[in-house]
Short mmCIF file of the C-alpha atoms (twelve columns), coordinates in Angstrom:
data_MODEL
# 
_entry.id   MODEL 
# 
loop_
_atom_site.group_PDB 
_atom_site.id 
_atom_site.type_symbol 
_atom_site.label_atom_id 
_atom_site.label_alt_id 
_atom_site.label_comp_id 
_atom_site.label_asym_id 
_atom_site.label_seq_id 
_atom_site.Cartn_x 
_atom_site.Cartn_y 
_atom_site.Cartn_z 
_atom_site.pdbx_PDB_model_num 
ATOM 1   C CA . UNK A 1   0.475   -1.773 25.540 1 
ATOM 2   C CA . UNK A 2   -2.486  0.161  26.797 1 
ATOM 3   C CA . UNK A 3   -5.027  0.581  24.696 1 
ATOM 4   C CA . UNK A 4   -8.392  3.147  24.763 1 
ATOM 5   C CA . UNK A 5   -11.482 3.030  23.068 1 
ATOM 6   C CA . UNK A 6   -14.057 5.739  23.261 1 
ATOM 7   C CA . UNK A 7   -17.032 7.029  21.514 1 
ATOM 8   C CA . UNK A 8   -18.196 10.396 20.803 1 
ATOM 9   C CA . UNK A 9   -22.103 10.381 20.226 1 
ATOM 10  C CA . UNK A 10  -22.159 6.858  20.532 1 
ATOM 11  C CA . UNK A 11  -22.885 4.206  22.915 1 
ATOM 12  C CA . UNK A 12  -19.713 1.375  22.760 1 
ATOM 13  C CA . UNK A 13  -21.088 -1.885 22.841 1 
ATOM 14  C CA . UNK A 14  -19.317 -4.830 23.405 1 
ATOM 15  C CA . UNK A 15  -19.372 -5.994 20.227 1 
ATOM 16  C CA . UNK A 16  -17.889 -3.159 18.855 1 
ATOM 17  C CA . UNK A 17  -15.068 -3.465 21.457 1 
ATOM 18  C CA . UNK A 18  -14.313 -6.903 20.448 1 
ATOM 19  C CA . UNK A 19  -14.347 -5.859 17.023 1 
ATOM 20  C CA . UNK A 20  -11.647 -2.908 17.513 1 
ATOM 21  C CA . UNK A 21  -9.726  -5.580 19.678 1 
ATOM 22  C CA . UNK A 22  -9.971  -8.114 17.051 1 
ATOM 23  C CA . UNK A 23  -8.850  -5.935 14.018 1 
ATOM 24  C CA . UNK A 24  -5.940  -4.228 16.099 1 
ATOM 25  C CA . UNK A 25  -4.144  -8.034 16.713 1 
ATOM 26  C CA . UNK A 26  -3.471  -7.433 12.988 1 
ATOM 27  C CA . UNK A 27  -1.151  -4.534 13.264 1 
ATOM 28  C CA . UNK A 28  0.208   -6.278 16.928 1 
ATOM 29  C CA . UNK A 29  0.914   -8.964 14.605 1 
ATOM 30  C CA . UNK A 30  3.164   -7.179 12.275 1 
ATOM 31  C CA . UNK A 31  4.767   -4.601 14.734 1 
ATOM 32  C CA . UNK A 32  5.035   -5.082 18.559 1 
ATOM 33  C CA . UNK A 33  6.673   -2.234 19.759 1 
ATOM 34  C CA . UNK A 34  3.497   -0.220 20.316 1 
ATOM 35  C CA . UNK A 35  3.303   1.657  23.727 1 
ATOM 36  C CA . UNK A 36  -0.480  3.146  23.140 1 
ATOM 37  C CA . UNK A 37  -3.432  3.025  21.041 1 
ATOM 38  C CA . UNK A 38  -6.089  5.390  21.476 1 
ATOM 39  C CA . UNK A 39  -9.734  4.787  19.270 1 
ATOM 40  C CA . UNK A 40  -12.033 7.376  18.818 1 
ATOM 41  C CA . UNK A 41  -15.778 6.331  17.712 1 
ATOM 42  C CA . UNK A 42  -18.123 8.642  16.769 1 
ATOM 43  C CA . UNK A 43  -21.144 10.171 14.903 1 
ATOM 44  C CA . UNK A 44  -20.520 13.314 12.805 1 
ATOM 45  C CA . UNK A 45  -22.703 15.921 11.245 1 
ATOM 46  C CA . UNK A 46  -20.864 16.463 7.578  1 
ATOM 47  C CA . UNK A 47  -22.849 17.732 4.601  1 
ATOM 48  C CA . UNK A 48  -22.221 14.485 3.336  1 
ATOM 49  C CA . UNK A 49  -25.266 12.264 5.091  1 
ATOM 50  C CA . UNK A 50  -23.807 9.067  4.084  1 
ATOM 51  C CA . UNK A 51  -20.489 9.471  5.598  1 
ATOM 52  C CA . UNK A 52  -21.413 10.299 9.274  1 
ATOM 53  C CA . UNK A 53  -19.751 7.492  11.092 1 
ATOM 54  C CA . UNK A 54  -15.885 8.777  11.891 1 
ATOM 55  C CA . UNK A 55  -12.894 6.247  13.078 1 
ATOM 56  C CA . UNK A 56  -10.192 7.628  14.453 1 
ATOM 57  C CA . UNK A 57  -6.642  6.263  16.129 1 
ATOM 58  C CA . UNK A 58  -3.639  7.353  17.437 1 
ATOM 59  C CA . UNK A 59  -0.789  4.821  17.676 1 
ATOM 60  C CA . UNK A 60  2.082   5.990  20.284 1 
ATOM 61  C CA . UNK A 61  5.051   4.134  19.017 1 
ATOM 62  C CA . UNK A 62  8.931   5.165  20.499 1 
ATOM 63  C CA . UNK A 63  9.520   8.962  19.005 1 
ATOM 64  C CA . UNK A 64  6.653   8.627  16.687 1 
ATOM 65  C CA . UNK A 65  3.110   8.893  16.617 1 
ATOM 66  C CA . UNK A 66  0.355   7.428  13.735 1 
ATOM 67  C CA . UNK A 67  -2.807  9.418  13.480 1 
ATOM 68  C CA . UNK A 68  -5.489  7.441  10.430 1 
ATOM 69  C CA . UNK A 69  -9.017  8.528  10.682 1 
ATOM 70  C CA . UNK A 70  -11.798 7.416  9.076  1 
ATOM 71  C CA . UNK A 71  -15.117 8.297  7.327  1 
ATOM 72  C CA . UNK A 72  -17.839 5.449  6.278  1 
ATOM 73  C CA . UNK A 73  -21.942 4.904  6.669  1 
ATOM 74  C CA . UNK A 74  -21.246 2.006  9.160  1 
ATOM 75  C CA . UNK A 75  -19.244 2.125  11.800 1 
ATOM 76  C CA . UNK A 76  -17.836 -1.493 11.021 1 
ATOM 77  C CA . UNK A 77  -17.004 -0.268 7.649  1 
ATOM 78  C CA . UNK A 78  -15.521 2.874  9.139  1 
ATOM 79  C CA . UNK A 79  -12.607 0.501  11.812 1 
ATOM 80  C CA . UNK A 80  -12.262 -1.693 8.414  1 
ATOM 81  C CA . UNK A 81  -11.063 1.274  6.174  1 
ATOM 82  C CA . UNK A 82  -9.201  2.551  9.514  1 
ATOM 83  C CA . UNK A 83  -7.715  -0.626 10.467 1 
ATOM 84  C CA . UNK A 84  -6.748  -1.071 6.260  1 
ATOM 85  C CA . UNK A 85  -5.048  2.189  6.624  1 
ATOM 86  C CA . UNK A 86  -3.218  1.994  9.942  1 
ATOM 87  C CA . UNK A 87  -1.900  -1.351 8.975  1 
ATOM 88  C CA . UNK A 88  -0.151  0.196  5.441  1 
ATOM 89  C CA . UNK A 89  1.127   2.958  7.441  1 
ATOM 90  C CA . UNK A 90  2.741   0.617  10.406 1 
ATOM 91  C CA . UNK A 91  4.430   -1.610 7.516  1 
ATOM 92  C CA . UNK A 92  5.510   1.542  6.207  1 
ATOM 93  C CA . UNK A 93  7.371   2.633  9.818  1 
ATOM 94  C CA . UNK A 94  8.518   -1.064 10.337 1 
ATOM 95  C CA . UNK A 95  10.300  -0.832 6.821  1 
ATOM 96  C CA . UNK A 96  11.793  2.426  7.128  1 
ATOM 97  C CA . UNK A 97  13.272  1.402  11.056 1 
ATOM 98  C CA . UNK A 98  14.798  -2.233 9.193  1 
ATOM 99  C CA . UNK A 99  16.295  -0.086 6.151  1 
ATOM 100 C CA . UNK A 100 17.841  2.388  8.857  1 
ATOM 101 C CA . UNK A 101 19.252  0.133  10.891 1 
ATOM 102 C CA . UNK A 102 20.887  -2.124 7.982  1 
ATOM 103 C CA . UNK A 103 22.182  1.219  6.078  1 
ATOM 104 C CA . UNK A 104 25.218  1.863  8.162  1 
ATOM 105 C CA . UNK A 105 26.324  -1.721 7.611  1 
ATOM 106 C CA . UNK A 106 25.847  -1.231 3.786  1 
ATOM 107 C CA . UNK A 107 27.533  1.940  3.678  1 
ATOM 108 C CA . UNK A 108 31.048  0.660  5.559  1 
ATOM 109 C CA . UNK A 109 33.954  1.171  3.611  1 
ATOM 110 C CA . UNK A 110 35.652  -2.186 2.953  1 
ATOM 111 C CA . UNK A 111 38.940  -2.742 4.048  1 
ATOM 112 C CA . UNK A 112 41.775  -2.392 2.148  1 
ATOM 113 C CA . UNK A 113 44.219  -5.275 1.483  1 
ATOM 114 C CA . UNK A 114 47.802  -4.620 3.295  1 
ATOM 115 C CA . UNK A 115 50.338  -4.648 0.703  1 
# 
């Protein structure tokens, strides 16, 4: 899994890496078949002053593709409501892959007794 973390506007620290690290073993947790994950930090200019901070990922997964952003006042709030997000959305994948692969099984005619 490679993983990328970049800011727009904003210096990364290394706490902040740590912090995107730490929150993204959540969704490694519940799905492992990630190929990519690409974080976007950054400062925007909305009308809204209180919302500038912007979160952003893309998670490359095999034929797929999860894009969450973001929008908070602090950037740790932002990857919190990001991380929330992403992690609904990648239980939402992993459940639709396990009822795919378990529907043809359920949908096999039974076999009928020889008389």
């Amino acid at each position: 899994m490679n993983l990328i973390i970049s800011g727009h506007h904003l210096d990364l620290t290394p706490a902040i890496r740590e912090y995107v690290e730490n929150k993204l073993d959540r969704i490694i947790r519940h799905f492992d078949h990630v190929i990519d994950i690409a974080v976007i930090l950054g400062v925007e200019k909305p009308s809204e002053k209180d919302k500038r901070q912007r979160a952003e990922v893309n998670l490359r997964l095999r034929g797929n593709v999860i894009h969450v952003e973001s929008f908070a006042q602090d950037v740790y709030a932002a990857i919190d409501t990001l991380m929330d997000k992403l992690d609904r959305q990648v239980l939402k994948y992993k459940a639709k892959l396990q009822d795919y692969q378990c529907d043809a099984i359920k949908r096999m005619p039974e076999p009928q007794p020889a008389e």
